[in-house]
C-alpha positions in Angstrom: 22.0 -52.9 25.8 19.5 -56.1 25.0 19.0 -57.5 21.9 15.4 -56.0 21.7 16.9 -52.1 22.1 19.8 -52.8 19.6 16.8 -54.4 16.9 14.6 -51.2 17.6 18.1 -49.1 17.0 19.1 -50.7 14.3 15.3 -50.3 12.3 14.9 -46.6 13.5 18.5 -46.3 11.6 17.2 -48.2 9.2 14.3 -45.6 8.6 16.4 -43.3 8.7 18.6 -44.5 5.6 15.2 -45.3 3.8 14.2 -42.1 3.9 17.4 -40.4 3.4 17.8 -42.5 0.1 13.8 -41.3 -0.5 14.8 -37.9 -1.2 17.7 -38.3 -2.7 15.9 -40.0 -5.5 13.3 -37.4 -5.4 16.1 -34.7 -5.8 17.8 -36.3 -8.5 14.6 -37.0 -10.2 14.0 -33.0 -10.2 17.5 -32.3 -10.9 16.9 -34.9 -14.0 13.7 -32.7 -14.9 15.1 -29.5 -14.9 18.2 -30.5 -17.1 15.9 -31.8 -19.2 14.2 -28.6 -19.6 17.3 -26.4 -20.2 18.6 -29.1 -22.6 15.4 -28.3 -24.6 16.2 -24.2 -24.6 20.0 -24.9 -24.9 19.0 -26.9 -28.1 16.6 -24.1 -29.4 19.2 -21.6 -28.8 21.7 -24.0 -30.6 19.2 -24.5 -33.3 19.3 -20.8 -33.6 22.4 -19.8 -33.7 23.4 -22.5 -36.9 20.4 -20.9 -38.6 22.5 -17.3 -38.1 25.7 -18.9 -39.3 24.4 -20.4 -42.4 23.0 -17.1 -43.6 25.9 -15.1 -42.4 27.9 -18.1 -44.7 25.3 -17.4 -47.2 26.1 -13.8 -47.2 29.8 -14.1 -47.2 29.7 -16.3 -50.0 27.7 -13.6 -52.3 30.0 -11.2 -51.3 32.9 -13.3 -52.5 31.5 -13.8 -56.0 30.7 -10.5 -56.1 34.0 -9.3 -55.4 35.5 -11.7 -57.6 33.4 -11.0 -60.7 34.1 -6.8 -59.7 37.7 -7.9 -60.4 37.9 -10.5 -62.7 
């Protein structure tokens, strides 16, 4: 093998790697994106379900009172 076939091997391989690492970055970048985007609902959801806790808390703690007044 000459020197010019192992060069044109070598920069075809080359290519090869380039574009390899090209989507790779495009796929993270996506992957990135779309945990982004469920981080967002997941938060909502989060946000949500503190809002339910802290009335349910709320609730309990009435309740409490109450009882304790009913037999105080």
């Amino acid at each position: 093998m000459t020197i010019d076939q192992r060069l044109d091997r070598l920069t075809e391989r080359h290519e090869a790697l380039t574009q390899t690492v090209e989507l790779m970055v495009a796929e993270n970048r996506e992957r990135d994106r779309r945990w982004a985007e469920r981080g967002k609902v997941w938060d909502k959801q989060m946000d949500q379900v503190m809002e339910g806790l802290a009335r349910l808390l709320h609730t309990a703690e009435i309740r409490r009172r109450r009882i304790e007044r009913l037999e105080g």
